[in-house]
C-alpha positions in Angstrom: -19.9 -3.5 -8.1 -20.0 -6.3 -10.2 -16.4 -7.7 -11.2 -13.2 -7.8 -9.1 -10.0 -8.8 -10.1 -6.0 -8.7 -9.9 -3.8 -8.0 -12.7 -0.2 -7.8 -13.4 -0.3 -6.3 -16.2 1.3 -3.2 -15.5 2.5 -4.4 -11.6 0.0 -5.6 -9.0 -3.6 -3.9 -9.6 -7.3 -4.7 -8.3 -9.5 -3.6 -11.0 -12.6 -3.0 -9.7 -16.0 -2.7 -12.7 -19.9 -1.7 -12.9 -23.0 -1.3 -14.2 -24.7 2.3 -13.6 -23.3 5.0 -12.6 -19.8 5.7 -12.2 -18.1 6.5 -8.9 -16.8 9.5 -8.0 -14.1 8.2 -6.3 -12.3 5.1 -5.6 -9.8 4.6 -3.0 -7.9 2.1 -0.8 -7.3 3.6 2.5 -4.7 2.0 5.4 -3.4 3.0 8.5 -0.2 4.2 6.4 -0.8 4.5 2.9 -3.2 5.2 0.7 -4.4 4.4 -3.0 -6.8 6.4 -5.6 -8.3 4.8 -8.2 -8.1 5.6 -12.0 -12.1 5.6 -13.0 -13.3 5.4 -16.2 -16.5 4.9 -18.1 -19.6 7.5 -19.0 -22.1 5.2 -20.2 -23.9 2.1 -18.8 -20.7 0.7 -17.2 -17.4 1.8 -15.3 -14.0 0.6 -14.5 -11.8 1.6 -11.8 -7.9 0.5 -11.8 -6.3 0.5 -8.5 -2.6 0.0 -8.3 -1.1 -1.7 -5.0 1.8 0.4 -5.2 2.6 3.8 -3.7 5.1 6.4 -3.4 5.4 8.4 -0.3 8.2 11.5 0.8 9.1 11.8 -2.8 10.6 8.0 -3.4 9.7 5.7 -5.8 6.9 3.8 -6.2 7.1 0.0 -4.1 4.3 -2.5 -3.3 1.5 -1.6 -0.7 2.8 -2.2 2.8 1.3 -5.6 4.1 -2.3 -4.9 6.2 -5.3 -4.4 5.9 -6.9 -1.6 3.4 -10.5 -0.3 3.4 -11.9 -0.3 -0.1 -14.1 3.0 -0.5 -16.5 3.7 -3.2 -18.0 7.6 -3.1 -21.1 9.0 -5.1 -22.4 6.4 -7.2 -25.7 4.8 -5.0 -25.7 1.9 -3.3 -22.8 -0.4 -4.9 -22.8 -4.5 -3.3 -19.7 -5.6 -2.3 -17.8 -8.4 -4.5 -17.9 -12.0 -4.1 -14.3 -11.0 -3.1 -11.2 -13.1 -4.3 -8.9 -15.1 -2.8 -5.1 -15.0 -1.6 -3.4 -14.6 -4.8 0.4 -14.0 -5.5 1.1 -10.5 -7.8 5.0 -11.2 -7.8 5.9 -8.3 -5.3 2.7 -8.9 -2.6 0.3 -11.4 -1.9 -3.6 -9.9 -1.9 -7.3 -10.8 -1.0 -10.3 -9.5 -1.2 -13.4 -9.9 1.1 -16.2 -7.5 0.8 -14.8 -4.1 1.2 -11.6 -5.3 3.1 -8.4 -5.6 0.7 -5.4 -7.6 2.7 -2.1 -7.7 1.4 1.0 -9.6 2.5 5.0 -9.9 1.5 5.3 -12.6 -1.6 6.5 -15.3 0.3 5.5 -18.6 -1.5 2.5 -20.2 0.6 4.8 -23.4 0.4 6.7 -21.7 3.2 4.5 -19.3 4.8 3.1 -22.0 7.4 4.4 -23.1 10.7 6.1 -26.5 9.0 7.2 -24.5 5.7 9.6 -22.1 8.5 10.7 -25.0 10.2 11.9 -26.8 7.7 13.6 -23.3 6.2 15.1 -23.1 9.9 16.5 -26.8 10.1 18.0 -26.2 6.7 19.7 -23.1 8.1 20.7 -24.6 11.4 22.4 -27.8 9.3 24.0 -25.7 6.8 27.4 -27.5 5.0 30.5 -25.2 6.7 31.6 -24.3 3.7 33.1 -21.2 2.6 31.1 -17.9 3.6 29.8 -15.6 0.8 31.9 -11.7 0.9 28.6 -10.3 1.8 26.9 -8.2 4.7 23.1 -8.9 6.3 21.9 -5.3 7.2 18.4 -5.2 9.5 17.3 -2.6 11.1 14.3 -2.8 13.5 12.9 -5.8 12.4 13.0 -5.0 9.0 10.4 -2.3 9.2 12.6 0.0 7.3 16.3 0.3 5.9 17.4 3.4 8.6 19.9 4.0 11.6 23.3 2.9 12.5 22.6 0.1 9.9 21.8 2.3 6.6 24.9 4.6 7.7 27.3 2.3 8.0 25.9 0.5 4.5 26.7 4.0 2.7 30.0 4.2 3.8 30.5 0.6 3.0 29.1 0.8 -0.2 31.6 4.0 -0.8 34.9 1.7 0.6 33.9 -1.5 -0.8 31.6 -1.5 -3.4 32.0 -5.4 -4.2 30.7 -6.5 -1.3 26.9 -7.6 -1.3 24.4 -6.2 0.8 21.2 -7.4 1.7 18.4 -5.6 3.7 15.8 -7.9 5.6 12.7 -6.2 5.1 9.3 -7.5 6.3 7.9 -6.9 2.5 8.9 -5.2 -0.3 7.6 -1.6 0.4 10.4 -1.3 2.6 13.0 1.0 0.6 16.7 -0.4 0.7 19.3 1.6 -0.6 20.5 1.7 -4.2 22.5 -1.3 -5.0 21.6 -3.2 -1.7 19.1 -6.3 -2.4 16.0 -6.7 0.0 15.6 -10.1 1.2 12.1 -11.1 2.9 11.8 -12.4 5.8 11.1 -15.6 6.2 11.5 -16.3 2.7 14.2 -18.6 1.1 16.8 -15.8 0.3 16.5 -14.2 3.4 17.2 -17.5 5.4 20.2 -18.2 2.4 21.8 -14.7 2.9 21.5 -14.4 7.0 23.2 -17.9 7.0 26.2 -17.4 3.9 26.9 -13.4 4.9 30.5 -13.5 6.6 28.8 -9.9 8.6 25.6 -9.3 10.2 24.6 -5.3 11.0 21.8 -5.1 13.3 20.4 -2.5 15.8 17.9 -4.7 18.0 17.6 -8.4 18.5 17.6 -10.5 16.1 14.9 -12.8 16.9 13.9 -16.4 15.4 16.4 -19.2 15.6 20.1 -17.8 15.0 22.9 -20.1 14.5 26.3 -18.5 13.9 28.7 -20.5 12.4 32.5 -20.0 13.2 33.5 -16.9 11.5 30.2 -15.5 11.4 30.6 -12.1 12.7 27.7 -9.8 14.3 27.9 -6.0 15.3 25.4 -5.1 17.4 24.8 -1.0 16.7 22.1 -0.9 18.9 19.4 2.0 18.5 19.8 5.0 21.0 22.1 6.1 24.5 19.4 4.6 27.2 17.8 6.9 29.6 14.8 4.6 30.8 16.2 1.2 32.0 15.9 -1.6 29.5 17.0 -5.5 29.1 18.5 -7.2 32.7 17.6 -3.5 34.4 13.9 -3.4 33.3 11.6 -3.1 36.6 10.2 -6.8 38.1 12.5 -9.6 38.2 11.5 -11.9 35.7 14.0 -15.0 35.2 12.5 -15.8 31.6 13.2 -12.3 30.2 16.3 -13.0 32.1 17.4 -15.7 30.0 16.3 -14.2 26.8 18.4 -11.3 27.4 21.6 -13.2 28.0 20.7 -15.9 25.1 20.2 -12.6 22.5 23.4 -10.8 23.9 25.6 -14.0 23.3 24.7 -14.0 19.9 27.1 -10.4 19.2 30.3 -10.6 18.7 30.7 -6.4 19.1 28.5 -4.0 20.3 28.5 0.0 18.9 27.9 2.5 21.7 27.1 6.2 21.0 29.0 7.6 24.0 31.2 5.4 27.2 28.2 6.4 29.1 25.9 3.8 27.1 28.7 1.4 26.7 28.8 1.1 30.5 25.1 0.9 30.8 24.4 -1.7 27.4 27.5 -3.8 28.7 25.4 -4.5 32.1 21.7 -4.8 30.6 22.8 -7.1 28.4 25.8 -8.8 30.2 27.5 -8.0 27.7 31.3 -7.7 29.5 33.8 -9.4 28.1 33.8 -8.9 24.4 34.9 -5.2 22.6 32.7 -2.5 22.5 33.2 -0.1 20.2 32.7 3.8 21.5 33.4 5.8 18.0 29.4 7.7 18.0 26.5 7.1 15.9 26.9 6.5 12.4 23.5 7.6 12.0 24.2 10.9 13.3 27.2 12.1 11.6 24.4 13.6 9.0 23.7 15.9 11.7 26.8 17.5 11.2 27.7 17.5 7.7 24.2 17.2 5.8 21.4 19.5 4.5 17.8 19.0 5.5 16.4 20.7 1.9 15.9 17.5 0.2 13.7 16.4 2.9 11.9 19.6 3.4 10.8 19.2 -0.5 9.9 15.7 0.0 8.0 16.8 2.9 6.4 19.7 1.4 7.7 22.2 3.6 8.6 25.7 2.5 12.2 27.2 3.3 10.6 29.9 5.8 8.4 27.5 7.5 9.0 26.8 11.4 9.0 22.8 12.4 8.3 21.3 15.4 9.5 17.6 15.2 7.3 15.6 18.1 8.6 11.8 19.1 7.8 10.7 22.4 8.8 6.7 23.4 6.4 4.2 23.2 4.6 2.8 26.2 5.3 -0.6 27.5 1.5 -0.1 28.5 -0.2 0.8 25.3 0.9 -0.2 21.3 0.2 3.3 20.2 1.7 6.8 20.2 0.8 8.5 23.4 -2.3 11.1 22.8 -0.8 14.1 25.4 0.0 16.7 21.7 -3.2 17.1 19.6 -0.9 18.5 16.3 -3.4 20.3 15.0 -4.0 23.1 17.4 -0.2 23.0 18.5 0.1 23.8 14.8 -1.9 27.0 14.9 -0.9 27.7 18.5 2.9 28.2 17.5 2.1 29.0 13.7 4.3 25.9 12.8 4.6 22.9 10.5 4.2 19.6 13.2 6.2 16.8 12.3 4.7 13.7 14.6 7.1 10.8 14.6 5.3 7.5 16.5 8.5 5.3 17.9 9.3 2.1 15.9 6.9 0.1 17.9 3.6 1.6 17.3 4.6 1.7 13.1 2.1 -1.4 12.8 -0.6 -0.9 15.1 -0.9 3.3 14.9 -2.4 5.1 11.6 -1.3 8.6 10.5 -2.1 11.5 12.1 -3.8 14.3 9.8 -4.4 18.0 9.7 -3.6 21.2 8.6 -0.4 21.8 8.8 0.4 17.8 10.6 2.1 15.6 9.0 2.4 12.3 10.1 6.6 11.0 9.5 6.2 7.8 11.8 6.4 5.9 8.2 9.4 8.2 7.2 12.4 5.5 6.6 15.3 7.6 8.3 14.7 9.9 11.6 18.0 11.6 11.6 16.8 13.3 8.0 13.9 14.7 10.6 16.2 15.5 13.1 18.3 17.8 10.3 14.9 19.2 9.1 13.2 20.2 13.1 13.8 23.5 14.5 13.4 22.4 17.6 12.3 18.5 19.0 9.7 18.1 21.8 10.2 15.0 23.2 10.1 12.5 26.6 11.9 9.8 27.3 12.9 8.8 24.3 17.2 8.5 23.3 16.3 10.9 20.4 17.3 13.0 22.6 21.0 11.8 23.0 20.8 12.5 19.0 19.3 15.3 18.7 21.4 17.4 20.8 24.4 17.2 18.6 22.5 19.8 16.3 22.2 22.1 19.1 18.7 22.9 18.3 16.3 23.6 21.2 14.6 20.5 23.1 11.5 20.7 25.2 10.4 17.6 26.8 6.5 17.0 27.5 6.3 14.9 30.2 2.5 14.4 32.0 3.3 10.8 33.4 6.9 11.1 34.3 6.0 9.8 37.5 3.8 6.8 36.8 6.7 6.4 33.7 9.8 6.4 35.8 8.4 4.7 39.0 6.0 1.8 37.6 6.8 1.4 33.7 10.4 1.7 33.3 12.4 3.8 35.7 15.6 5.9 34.7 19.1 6.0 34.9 19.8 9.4 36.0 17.4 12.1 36.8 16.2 13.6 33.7 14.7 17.1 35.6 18.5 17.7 36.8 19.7 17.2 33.7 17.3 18.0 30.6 19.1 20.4 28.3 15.5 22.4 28.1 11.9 23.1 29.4 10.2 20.0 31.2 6.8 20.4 30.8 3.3 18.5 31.7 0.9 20.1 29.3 0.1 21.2 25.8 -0.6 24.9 27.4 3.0 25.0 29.3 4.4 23.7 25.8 2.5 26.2 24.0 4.3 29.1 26.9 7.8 27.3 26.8 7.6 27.5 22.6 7.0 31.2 23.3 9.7 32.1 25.7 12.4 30.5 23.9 14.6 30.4 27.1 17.6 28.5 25.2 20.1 30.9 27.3 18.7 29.8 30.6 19.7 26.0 29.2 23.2 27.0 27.7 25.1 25.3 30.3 23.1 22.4 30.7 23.4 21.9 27.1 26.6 21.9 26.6 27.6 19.7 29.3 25.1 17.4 28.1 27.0 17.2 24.5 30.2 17.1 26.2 28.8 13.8 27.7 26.8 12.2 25.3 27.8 13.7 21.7 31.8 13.9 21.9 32.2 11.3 19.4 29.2 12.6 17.3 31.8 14.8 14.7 30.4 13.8 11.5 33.2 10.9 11.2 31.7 7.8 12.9 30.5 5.5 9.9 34.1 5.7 8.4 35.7 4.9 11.7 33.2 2.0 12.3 34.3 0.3 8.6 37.4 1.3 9.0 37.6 -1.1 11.8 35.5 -3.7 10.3 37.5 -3.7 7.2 40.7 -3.8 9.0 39.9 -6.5 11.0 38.9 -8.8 8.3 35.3 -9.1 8.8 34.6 -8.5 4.5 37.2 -8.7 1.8 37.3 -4.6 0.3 37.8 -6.0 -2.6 
């Protein structure tokens, strides 16, 4: 190629140009997204117009996820590389371009996007004027990766009982999808230091990380993300007296803490010391779509017929690896079982995984909101992870593939209660025995197990939880309704 450049003509664009002849294709490809050029050109030259936006599952289109994308140039010879170009800002992303490497990054002003630029953003937060707080709420939900769980239910109903209230989403850039009327605030960025210090409410389901200084009557609910089977926080295996701090430095910073079921409020109150402030057991906001919603809208979004069979598989992540474990190869479960395979990496390996592909695969780990996947599964093959604990209040069939449950539960993590007493399906240690247990479809030998296991762990899962949550929040003052 001879030419690159950015554009903002019509949004952030790498346009790419040539002498010779013209490419066949174009494309930028990432771990989670991917672009195609539009090429055009016949005669001595050629010009290819990449757009650093995408839309994925039927949304609209937002900014490239930040990373790193491999620029790919098919049919046209032997093409150099660029000179490349250097970090530019394109209003909704930062890019660059080295050889055949594209990088892109959230638009936070290089000003701040240094070591000194965030502490001096984090000593003007710490020093903030006590003044009067702003009628708003700070949603974030795992880190900002996307706008899902307790947090995005409990903003729906909110937005539904109080619509004058201001929401902001912390997002890690601006391909993370916020929901309509809420305003995505980066992190790290000006505004989203402004609106985590001036919201009167934060909404978080995991820790909240970098300095936090709560001002009196600064409120923060603590939904948390899932009923714990493996052992987490103060409980974790090893004593370590630095995590041990951490853990009781983080849980001071809540004010409430949400619990699915009194099971996990026992269980979170003592990994995170967390014993003398409310907890509130009223279910998971994020599930009451289990009971009362429709999984059609995702199907289409997913491309999945009506009559088509889905397996959903979403094992944990490992404490000893960053990606999703490798014990399912989707595509031959796929024609084994003559099924659609859903394959949903946990939060953690979102960064450091890439999509799965295949006939029949498709690769949801990017998908913003899990309990849509839950609705849409006709059955969830799982491990040890606390989608469990959600999914059963569909009732659907679980199996549970678990090939290291020893090395996982004596050496990793260890468990709360004995998942092979208890499991409300088929344990199994291989693809093969998966493949057998899919077959037999022995949900009557599991009846009983099952429904003891909602009676435990879904009773409060009716459908109703979001409004009772606000309910409480807006009775106790936390945001003016008005």
């Amino acid at each position: 190629m001879t030419d690159a450049r950015f554009t903002t003509d019509d949004g952030p664009t790498l346009v790419l140009s040539g002498d010779g002849e013209r490419p066949a294709s174009v494309e930028l490809v990432g771990a989670r997204a991917r672009v195609t050029a539009r090429i055009t050109g016949r005669g001595k030259t050629w010009r290819a117009v990449l757009p650093l936006r995408a839309a994925r599952w039927g949304g609209d289109e937002l900014p490239l996820p930040s990373g790193a994308y491999e620029l790919r140039v098919a049919g046209a010879g032997d093409i150099p590389a660029s000179e490349g170009i250097p970090l530019t800002q394109l209003g909704t992303l930062r890019a660059s371009l080295e050889g055949w490497t594209l990088r892109v990054g959230p638009p936070i002003d290089p000003a701040y996007d240094s070591g000194e630029g965030q502490d001096a953003l984090e000593r003007r937060y710490a020093t903030r004027p006590a003044t009067g707080f702003e009628n708003a709420v700070f949603f974030e939900s795992f880190y900002g990766r996307n706008a899902s769980c307790n947090p995005l239910a409990i903003d729906r109903e909110l937005a539904r009982r109080a619509p004058g209230v201001t929401r902001y989403w912390s997002v890690v850039d601006l391909s993370v999808a916020v929901p309509e009327g809420a305003v995505p605030v980066v992190e790290g960025s000006p505004d989203w230091w402004r609106a985590r210090g001036a919201a009167r409410l934060l909404v978080v389901n995991d820790w909240l990380r970098r300095r936090f200084s709560r001002r009196k009557g600064q409120v923060v609910l603590q939904t948390w993300h899932g009923t714990p089977l493996k052992r987490l926080a103060l409980h974790r295996p090893g004593f370590d007296p630095r995590r041990m701090a951490a853990v009781v430095r983080e849980s001071r910073r809540w004010n409430i803490l949400l619990a699915q079921n009194p099971y996990a409020a026992r269980i979170l109150g003592k990994a995170y010391a967390f014993l003398t402030r409310p907890v509130w057991v009223e279910g998971y906001p994020r599930n009451d779509v289990l009971s009362t919603g429709d999984g059609a809208a995702t199907r289409r979004a997913l491309g999945i017929r009506d009559d088509e069979r889905v397996l959903l598989y979403a094992p944990t992540w490992r404490d000893d690896r960053d990606q999703i474990v490798d014990f399912v190869d989707p595509v031959s479960l796929a024609a084994a079982t003559d099924a659609v395979i859903l394959v949903r990496g946990h939060s953690r390996t979102l960064l450091p995984g890439r999509d799965a592909e295949g006939p029949r695969v498709i690769d949801v780990t990017g998908f913003p909101d899990t309990s849509q996947l839950l609705l849409v599964a006709d059955a969830l093959i799982t491990d040890y992870s606390s989608v469990m604990f959600d999914f059963s209040v569909t009732g659907k069939p679980m199996y549970f593939l678990v090939p290291d449950m020893e090395h996982y539960r004596g050496e990793l993590r260890g468990f709360y209660f004995d998942l092979s007493a208890h499991a409300p399906g088929p344990m199994v240690r291989s693809q093969d025995e998966l493949v057998a247990a899919l077959a037999a479809d022995d949900r009557a030998r599991y009846a009983d197990r099952y429904a003891r296991w909602r009676e435990k762990f879904n009773a409060r899962d009716d459908g109703h939880a979001a409004e009772r949550v606000v309910a409480r929040i807006l009775d106790q003052g936390f945001i003016d309704p008005r």
